[in-house]
Each structure stands twice: as C-alpha cells, then as structure tokens.
N, C-alpha and C positions, 0 to 999 in steps of 0.2 A: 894274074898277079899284078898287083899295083904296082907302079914305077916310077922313082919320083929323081929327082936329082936333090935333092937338102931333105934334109932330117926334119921331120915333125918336129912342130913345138912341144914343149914342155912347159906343164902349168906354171913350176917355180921361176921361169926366164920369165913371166908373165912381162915384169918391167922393161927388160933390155928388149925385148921384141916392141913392149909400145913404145921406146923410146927411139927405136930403130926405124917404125911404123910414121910417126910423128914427124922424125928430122925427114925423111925421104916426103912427105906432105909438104913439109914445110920447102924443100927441094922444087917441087914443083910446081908450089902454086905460089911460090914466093911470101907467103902469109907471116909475118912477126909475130901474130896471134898464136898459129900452130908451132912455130919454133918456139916460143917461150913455152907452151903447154910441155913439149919436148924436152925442155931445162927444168920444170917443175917435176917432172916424171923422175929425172937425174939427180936433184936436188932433194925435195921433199919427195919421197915416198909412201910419207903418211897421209897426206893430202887429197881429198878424197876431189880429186881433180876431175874422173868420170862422173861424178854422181854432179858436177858443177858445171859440165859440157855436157849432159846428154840433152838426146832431139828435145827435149820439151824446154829445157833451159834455155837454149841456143834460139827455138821457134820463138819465144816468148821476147827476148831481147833482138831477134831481127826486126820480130814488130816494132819494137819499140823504137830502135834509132832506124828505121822505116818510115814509119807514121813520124816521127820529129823531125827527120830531112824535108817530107811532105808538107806540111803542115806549118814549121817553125822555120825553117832554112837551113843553111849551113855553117854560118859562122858565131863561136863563142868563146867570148875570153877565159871565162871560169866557169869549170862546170861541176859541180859536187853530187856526189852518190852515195847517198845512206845505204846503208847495208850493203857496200860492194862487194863482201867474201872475198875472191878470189882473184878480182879485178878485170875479170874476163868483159863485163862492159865496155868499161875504159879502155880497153885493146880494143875491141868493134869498134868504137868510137874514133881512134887514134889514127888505125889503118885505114878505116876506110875513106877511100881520095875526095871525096863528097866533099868531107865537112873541112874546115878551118876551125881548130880548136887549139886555144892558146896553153890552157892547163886542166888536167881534171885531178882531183882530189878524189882519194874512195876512203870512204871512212865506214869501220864497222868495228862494235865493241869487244870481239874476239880478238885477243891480242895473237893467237896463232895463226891470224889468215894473214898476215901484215907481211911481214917476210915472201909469204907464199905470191902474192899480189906484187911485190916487186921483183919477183925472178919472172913471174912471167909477163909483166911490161918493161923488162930490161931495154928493149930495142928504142922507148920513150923517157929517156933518164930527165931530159928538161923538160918534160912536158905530164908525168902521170906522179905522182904523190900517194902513197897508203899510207892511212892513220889510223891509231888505233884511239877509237873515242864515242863516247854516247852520246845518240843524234841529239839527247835533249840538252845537252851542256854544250855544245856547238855557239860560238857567236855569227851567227850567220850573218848577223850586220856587218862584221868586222872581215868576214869572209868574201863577202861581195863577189857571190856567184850569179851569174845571171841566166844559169840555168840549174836547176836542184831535182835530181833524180832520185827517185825513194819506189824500187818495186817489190816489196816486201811489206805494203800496208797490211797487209794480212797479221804478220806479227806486233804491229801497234794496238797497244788497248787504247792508249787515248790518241786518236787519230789529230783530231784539232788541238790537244794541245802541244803537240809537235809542231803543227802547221801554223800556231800563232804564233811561231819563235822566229818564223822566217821574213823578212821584210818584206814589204806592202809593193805592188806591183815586180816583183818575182816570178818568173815565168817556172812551172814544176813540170815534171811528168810524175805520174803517178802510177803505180798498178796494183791492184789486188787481184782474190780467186772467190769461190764460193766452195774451196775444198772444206767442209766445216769438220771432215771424218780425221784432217790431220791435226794431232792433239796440241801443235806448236801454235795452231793457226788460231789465235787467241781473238782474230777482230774482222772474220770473213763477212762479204755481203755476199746477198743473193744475185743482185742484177747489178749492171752499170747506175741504172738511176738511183738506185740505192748508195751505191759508192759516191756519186756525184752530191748527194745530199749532204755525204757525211764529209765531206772535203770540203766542201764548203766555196770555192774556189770565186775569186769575183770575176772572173772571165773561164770560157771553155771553149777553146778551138778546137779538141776532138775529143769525144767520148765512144768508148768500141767496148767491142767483145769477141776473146780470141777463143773457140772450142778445142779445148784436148780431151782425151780419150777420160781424163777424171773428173774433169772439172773445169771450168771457165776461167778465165784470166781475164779480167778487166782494166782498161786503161784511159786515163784522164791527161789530157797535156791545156795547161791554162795558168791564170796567175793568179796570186793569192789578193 
C-alpha cells in the first residue's frame, strides 16, 4: 500500500499549490522574478502566466539578455520593450547582477497585460514602468532609450516601418521565428539572413539562430 504523509493534490487547488510552489522557489533562490510570478498567481488568475514562463519562452529570453551582456555590456539608462506582455523580460533584466540598468519601459498594446506586468516587477518600483501603447505611436525620439528590445518581429507586418520611427544610431535587439504554421505570426522569415535584410539595420554585432523543438528563433542586436 502506498504511504504518504499529506494529501494528494487536487486539480481545483491547482492555484494555491503553484502559488505555494513559486513562494518556497522564490525562498530559496532568492529570485524577485519567481516571487512576483508568485503575486501574479495570487493576484491575477486569469493571466495566462504558464503559457508566458514556459521552457521555450524563458530559453528564448536567456538568449537574449545572454548574447546582449556578451556582446553590448552591461550598463543602460533606458531600455524599452515592444511587446513586453507580462514584463517577465524586464525582471531577467532587473535581477540579474550583471547589468546596471537605470529604467526599463515594457510597452504593449493589450491594456490587460499592464497591471499584470506591474505585480510581477513589484520588487523594481523605480526602475520597471508598463504601458499600455502602440509600438507605432511611441515617440521614441522623445523617449530616449538607448537600448530598444522588440522580440516578437514575427507579429509585425511592416517591419521597417516600425524601425524608421526609431532614431538613427539606436542600438536594438531584435527577434523573430520562422514558425509560419502559427496563424498570429503575420511577418515570419526563413533564416537569420533573411531577418537581417528585412531589418535593415546600419550596424550588426550579432546575428544567430536559436533551434526549438517547432521552429527557430532568430536574433539581431545592432543599430538602426
């Protein structure tokens, strides 16, 4: 006979067990990232905060502020994120001791991630901002980020005309995929060179290619 000391879970605890799972993570890796995930679980419930941490999401943005420690440094004043959802970026960015980052901005035109994006950078009140705003109405002159993160090229139909909004020696990161099977992904390329063409960029310090199990994810960090 099996013998346990506590009770099996139960599907309908589903939240109070991740949120119970999350805080004791967040216990003992010290992470702000996983405690606010923790608060979002408590807070919002509607929030579809797994499908925005799973492995592919998480692999994909390690690369990312990876390759930009390597690559570009550590230190920036301003740093803005098109399409940040959740804000979960901007936490990797914030936490990790690496960098020196003055402010980041996540801006994305869902007005229901905004909220969500500030309970789980609570731990960064001076320093992480959500907005709720369309990357092409942005005055990004007037914004004066000297770093401009957009990893959701996929969802742009006009890629350059986004990118001619941004001012001239502007350092970016970039990402696309070549999932072309998902019906959102209205502006996918095939290969990095391809991505590279279509960004157009007047400088490139890294162009890659990261393999997941559906599809590629391609990345550009360089300035306009």
């Amino acid at each position: 006979m099996k013998q346990t000391s506590h009770p099996p879970c139960q599907t309908s605890d589903w939240y109070e067990h991740a949120f119970d799972l999350t805080r004791g993570i967040a216990t003992y890796t010290r992470s702000p990232l996983i405690e606010g995930i923790g608060r979002v679980i408590a807070k919002h419930p509607d929030a579809h905060i797994a499908n925005a941490f799973n492995h592919k999401q998480v692999a994909c943005k390690v690369w990312a502020r990876d390759t930009l420690f390597e690559v570009a440094g550590p230190s920036y004043g301003r740093i803005a994120i098109l399409g940040g959802w959740y804000g979960i970026l901007g936490a990797m960015l914030l936490e990790d001791r690496r960098f020196d980052v003055a402010a980041i901005d996540s801006f994305d035109i869902d007005a229901d991630v905004e909220a969500v994006a500030r309970t789980l950078n609570a731990a960064f009140p001076e320093k992480f901002r959500a907005v709720t705003a369309d990357m092409y109405a942005i005055d990004y002159a007037a914004l004066a980020a000297d770093l401009v993160i957009n990893t959701s090229c996929e969802h742009i139909a006009d890629l350059k005309a986004w990118r001619d909004r941004i001012p001239a020696g502007t350092r970016v990161l970039l990402q696309s995929n070549d999932y072309f099977s998902e019906p959102t992904h209205i502006n996918c390329v095939a290969s990095v060179d391809e991505f590279a063409k279509q960004a157009a960029l007047t400088t490139v310090e890294f162009a890659g290619a990261l393999p997941t199990k559906k599809y590629t994810r391609f990345m550009l960090i360089g300035t306009i």
